[in-house]
N, C-alpha and C positions, 0 to 999 in steps of 0.2 A: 554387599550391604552399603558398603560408602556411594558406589554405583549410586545404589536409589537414593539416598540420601541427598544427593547431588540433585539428580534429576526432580527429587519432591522440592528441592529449595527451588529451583527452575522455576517448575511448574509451580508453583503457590506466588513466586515475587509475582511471574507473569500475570496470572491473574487477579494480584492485590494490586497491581501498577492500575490493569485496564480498568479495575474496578474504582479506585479509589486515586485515583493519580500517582503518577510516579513521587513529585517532590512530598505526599503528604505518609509515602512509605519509608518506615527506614528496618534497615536489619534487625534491629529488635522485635518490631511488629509481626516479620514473618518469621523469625525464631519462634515467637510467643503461639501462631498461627498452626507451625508444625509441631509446635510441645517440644522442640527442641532448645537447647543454650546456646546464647551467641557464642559462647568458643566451640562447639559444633559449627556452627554454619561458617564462624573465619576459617575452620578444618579445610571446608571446601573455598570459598570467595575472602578474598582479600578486603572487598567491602562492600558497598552493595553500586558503585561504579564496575567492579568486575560485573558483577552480575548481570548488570545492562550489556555488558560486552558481549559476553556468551550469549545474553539472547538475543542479541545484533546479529551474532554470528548466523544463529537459524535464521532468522527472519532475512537476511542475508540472501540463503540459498532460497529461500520460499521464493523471495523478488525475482532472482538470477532466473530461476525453473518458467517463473511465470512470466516473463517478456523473452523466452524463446519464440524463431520464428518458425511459422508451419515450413520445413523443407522440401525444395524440387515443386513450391506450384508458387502464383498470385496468391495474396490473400484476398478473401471476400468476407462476407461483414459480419456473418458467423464466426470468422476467425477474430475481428475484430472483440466484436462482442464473449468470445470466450477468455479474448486475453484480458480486458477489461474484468470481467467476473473474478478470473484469477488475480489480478494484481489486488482490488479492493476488496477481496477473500482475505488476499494478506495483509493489507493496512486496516482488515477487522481486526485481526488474530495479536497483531501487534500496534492499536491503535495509540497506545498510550507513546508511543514513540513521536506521533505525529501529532496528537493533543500538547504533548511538552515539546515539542519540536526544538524550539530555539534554543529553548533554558538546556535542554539535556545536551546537544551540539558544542554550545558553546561551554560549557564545563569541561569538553572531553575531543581532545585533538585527532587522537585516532578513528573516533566514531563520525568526526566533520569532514575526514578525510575520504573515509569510505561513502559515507553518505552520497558526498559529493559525488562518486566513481556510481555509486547506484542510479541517482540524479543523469547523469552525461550515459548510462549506458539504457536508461529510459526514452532520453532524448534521442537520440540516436533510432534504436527501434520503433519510437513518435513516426520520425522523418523518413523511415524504408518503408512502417505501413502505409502512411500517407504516399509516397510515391507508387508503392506498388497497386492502391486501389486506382491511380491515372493510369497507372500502366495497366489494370485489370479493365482498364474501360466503366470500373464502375461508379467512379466519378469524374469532375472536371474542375480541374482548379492549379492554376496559376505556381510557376516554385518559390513567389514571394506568398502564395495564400497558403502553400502546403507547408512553410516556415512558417509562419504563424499559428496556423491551426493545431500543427507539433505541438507547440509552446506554449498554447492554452490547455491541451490536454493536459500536458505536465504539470501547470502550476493548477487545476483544479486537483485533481486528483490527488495531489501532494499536500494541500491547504484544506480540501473538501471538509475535514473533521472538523478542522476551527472553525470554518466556515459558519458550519451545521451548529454549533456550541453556543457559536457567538448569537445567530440568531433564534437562540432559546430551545431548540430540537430536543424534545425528551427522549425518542424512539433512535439510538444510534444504529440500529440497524436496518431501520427502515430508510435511515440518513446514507447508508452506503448506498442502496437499490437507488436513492434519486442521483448521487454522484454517478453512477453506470451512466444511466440514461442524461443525466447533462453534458457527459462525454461526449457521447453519441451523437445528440442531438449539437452540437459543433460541428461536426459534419455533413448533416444532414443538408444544407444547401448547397456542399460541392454535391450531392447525389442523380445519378439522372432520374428521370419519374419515376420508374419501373421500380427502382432500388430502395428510394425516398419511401414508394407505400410500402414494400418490403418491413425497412427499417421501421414504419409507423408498427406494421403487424407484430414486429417480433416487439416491442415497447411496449405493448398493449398485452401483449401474454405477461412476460412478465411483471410488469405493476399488478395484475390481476391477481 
């Protein structure tokens, strides 16, 4: 029973965060939410800074899961394209992390830490897939343009939600599908022909 209790506070901050912003929730709201009393919910969370921990923690392994790379081949832009789905899967599922991005970091030393470690181990995987589609022959680009290109993927996809906020975007989910495809479309000029109309096709199913 504490089990559930636990996982019902989880799952409710979570979705009182994405729904209504993190700083405009506090412990009491989602006590009130689960028909529970705050000294139930401090039973489980210290306060509701734990509570963003624990769910760092998932969102954590969602991140970690979703920038594995395909093993024993090249990737190709399928591959691309599904790892992009996955990572902006997960900065749907835990957006408010990246709507408050700075405020909640800088309140909390260990979540800026790891952040950081998730940041350096995206980049990272940026600069192998970019290397490996030169090595796949599927494109052509420079190891100062494939340093680059890395570093744009990252800070769009990392900012895309503010981005989307800032300039008035009511649909956030239709705000992730155009982050995919701006990704994407950054590489689209290292692509040779063949790859380019490719990447137009598969852009063009999905927006539809």
């Amino acid at each position: 029973m504490a089990r559930q209790t636990r996982q019902r506070i989880l799952d409710a901050s979570l979705a009182m965060f994405n729904a209504q912003g993190e700083p405009n929730v506090t412990t009491n709201h989602i006590a009130d939410e689960l028909e529970i009393s705050p000294g139930n919910l401090y039973y489980h969370f210290r306060n509701k800074d734990d509570i963003i921990e624990q769910l760092f923690a998932v969102y954590e392994q969602r991140m970690d899961a979703a920038l594995s790379s395909p093993s024993g081949r090249l990737p190709g832009l399928e591959d691309v394209w599904l790892q992009l789905h996955l990572v902006f899967e997960c900065i749907w599922d835990y957006r408010f992390l990246y709507r408050d991005l700075v405020d909640i970091l800088s309140r909390n030393r260990r979540l800026r830490l790891r952040f950081a470690r998730i940041l350096k181990r995206a980049d990272e995987q940026a600069h192998q897939v970019m290397r490996g589609l030169v090595q796949a022959g599927v494109m052509r680009a420079s190891a100062d343009e494939v340093d680059a290109a890395a570093t744009n993927i990252l800070v769009i996809a990392t900012f895309w939600m503010n981005y989307a906020a800032a300039r008035g975007d009511k649909d956030e989910r239709a705000s992730i599908r155009d982050g995919i495809v701006q990704v994407m479309m950054l590489i689209a000029p290292f692509l040779r022909d063949a790859e380019r109309v490719h990447l137009n096709t598969l852009t063009r199913a999905y927006l539809d």
